[in-house]
C-alpha positions in Angstrom: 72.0 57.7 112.0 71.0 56.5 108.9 71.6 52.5 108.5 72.6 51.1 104.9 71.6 47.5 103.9 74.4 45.6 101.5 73.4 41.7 100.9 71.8 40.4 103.9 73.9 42.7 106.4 72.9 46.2 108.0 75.4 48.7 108.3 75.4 51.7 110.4 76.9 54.9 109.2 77.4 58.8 110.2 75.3 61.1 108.8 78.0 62.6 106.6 77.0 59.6 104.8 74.4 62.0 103.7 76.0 64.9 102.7 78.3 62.7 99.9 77.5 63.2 96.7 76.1 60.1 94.5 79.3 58.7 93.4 81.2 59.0 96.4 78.1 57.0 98.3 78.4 54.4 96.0 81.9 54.3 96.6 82.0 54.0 100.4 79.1 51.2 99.7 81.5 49.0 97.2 84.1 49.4 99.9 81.9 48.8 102.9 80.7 45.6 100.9 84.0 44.7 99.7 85.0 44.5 103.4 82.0 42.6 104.9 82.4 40.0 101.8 78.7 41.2 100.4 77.6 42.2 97.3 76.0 46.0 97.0 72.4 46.7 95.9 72.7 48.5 93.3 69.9 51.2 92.4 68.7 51.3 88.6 68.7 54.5 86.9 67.4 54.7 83.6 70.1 54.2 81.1 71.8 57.1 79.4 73.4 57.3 75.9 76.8 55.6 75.7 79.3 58.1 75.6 83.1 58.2 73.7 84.9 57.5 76.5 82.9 54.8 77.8 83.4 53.3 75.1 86.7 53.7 75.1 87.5 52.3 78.1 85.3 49.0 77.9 88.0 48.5 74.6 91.0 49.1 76.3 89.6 47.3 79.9 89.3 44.3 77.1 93.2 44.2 75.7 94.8 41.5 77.1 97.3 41.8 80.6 96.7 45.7 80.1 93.3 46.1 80.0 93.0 44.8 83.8 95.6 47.2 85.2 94.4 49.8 83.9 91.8 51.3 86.6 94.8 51.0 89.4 97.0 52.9 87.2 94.6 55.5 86.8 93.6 55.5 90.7 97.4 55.7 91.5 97.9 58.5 89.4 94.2 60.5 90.9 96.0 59.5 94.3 99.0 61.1 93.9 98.0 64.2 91.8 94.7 65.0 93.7 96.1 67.0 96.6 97.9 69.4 94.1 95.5 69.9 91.2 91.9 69.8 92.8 92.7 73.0 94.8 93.1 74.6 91.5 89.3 73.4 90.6 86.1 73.9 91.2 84.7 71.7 94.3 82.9 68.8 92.1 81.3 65.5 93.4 84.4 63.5 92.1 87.2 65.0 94.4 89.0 62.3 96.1 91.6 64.6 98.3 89.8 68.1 100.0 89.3 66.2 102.9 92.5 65.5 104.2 92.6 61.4 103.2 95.4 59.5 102.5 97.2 58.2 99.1 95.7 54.7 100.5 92.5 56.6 100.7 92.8 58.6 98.0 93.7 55.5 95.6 90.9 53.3 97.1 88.3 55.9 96.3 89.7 56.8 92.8 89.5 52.8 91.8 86.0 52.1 93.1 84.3 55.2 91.7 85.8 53.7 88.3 85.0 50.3 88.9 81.4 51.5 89.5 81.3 53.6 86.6 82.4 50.7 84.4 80.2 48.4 86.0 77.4 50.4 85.6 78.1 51.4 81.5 78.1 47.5 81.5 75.1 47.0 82.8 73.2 49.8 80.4 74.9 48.9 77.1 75.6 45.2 77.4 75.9 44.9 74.1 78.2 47.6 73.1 80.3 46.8 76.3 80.7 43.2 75.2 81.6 44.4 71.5 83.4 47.2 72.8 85.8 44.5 75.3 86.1 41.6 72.1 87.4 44.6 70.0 89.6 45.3 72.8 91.0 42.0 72.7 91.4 40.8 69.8 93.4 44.0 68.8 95.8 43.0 71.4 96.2 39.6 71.3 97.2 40.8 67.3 100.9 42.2 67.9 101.4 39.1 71.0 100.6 36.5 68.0 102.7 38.3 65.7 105.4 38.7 67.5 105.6 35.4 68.5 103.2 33.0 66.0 105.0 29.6 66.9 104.4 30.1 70.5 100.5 30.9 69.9 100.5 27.7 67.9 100.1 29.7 64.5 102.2 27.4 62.8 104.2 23.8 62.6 101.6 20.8 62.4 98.3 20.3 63.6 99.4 18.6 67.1 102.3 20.9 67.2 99.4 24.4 66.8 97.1 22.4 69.4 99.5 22.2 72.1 101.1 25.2 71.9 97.6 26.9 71.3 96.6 25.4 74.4 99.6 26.1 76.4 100.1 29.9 75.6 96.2 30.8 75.8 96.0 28.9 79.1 98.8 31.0 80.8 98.0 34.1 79.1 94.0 33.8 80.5 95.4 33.2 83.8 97.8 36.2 84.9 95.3 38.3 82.9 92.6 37.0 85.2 95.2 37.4 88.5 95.8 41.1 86.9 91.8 41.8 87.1 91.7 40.4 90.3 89.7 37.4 89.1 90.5 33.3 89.8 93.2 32.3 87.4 92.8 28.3 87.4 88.9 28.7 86.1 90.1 31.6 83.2 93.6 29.1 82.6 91.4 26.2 81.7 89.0 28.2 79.8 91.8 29.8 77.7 93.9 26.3 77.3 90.7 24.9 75.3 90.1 27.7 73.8 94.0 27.3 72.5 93.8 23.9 71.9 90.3 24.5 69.5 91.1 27.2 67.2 93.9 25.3 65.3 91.1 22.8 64.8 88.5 25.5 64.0 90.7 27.3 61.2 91.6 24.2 59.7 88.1 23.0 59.0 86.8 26.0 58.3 89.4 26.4 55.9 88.8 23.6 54.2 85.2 24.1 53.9 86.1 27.6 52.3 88.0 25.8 49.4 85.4 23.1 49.5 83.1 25.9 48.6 85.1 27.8 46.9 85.7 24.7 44.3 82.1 24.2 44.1 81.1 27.5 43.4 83.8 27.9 40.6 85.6 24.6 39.5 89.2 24.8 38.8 90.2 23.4 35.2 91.4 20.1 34.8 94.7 19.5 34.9 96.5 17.5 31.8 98.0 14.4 32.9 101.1 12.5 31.5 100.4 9.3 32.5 97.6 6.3 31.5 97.4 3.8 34.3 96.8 0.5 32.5 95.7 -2.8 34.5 97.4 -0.5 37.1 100.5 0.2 36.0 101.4 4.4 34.7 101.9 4.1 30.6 104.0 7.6 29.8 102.0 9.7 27.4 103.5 11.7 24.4 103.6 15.3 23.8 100.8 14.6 21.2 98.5 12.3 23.6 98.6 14.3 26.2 97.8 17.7 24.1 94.6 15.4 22.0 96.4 16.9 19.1 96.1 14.5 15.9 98.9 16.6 13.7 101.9 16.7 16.5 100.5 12.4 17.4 101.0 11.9 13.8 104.5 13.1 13.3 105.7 11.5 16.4 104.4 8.4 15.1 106.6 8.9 11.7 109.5 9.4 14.0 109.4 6.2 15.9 109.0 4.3 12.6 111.9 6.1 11.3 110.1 8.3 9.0 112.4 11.6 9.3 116.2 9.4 8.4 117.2 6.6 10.0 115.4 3.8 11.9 113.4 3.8 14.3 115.4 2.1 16.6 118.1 4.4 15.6 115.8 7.5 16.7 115.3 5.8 20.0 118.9 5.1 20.6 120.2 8.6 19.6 117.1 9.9 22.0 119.0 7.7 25.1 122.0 8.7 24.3 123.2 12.4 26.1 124.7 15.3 24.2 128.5 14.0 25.3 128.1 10.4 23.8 127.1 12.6 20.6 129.9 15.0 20.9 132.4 12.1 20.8 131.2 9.7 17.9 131.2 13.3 16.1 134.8 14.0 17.2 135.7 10.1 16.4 133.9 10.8 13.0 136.4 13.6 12.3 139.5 11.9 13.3 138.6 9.0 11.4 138.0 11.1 8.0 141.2 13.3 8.8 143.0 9.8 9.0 141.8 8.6 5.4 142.0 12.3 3.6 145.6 11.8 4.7 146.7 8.4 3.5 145.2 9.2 0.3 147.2 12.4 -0.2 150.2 9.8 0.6 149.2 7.4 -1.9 148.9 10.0 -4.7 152.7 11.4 -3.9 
């Protein structure tokens, strides 16, 4: 009987061992090792082109909460569906029910021969599996953070974004990491920093966008209306603060009275608002009413 080594154990097993296909050996390997607490050797093959759906599925294995229940869902519904659509197909080396097993059976099969399968795309195409898996998450985490940006620390003050940051990445990383069946303090505490940073991240780098920005193309100066003088803010004219010599000039004319009346006169009808006007006007009238009437009196 042939006798399997997996970590520093030897294991024993029938010689239908043998007769499994490939996959199916690796299977009953990850579960043999999965129940002895070892981890499986794992032959190298040489590395094939990545394919769609591997892709595919290192992007959705990377979406947040989902990505990690994913492989169950798919081995529950293999376990329940096997029995009654693999008759109907040609024997293949990825049948998980023509031998009589159980759902529990059927489902544990299904969810290591796609554990493998993911584990081994991963370990061919790091690179596009680690792209693949931050594309996966950053495209879920978008409708989360939009649907709730306070909680995610998107906005409020800096210490209000930090804490909140911190707080919502912290238990997000963790029931994602109990969904993948992964420790959830060490992924909690990774994700609260990583929270509590990136309000402090965007802010910097935003200012050193508009830092740039401004140096790259300098924003026109802005007019002011004000001279500080020994420290004190001396109000500007129209005139000053355009540098414009013609409108300077005539507002000098108008202080000194230049345009009727004095210049104190100007200044005082400038303080005064449009009702004061209205009545020495409407006292004016009166008055002149008054005297056009007591001459027409006199005359009779």
């Amino acid at each position: 009987m042939p006798t399997l080594t997996i970590g520093d154990k030897s294991v024993t097993v029938g010689d239908d061992f043998l007769k499994l296909s490939r996959e199916d050996q690796d299977a009953a390997v990850a579960d043999i090792a999965k129940s002895l607490g070892a981890e499986p050797k794992v032959p190298e093959t040489k590395a094939g082109p990545a394919t769609v759906n591997e892709v595919v599925r290192s992007t959705a294995r990377g979406v947040p909460l989902v990505g990690g229940a994913l492989n169950k869902l798919n081995a529950a519904t293999n376990a329940t569906l096997a029995p009654v659509v693999e008759p109907f197909l040609e024997p293949s080396e990825r049948d998980i029910g023509r031998r009589g097993e159980t759902w529990a059976e059927r489902y544990r099969k299904s969810e290591s021969m796609q554990n493998l399968a993911d584990e081994r795309f991963a370990r061919e195409h790091p690179y596009i599996d680690t792209a693949a898996s931050l594309t996966g998450g950053v495209a879920g985490s978008i409708p989360l953070m939009m649907a709730a940006p306070a909680a995610f620390g998107l906005t409020g003050t800096l210490p209000q974004m930090v804490a909140r940051g911190a707080a919502s990445n912290a238990a997000l990383s963790g029931v994602d990491a109990a969904i993948r069946g992964e420790h959830a303090v060490p992924a909690a505490t990774v994700g609260g920093v990583v929270g509590a940073a990136a309000p402090l991240v965007a802010r910097g780098a935003g200012a050193a966008a508009r830092a740039y920005r401004e140096f790259r193309n300098p924003s026109a100066p802005v007019a002011q209306n004000v001279e500080k003088v020994a420290g004190v803010d001396i109000p500007l004219t129209e005139g000053q603060v355009a540098a414009d010599p013609v409108k300077q000039a005539e507002e000098e004319i108008m202080r000194r009275g230049g345009r009727g009346g004095s210049g104190r006169g100007w200044r005082r009808r400038r303080r005064c608002g449009p009702g004061r006007r209205e009545d020495r006007v409407q006292r004016h009238a009166h008055r002149s009413g008054r005297r056009q009437d007591q001459g027409h009196q006199g005359r009779a």
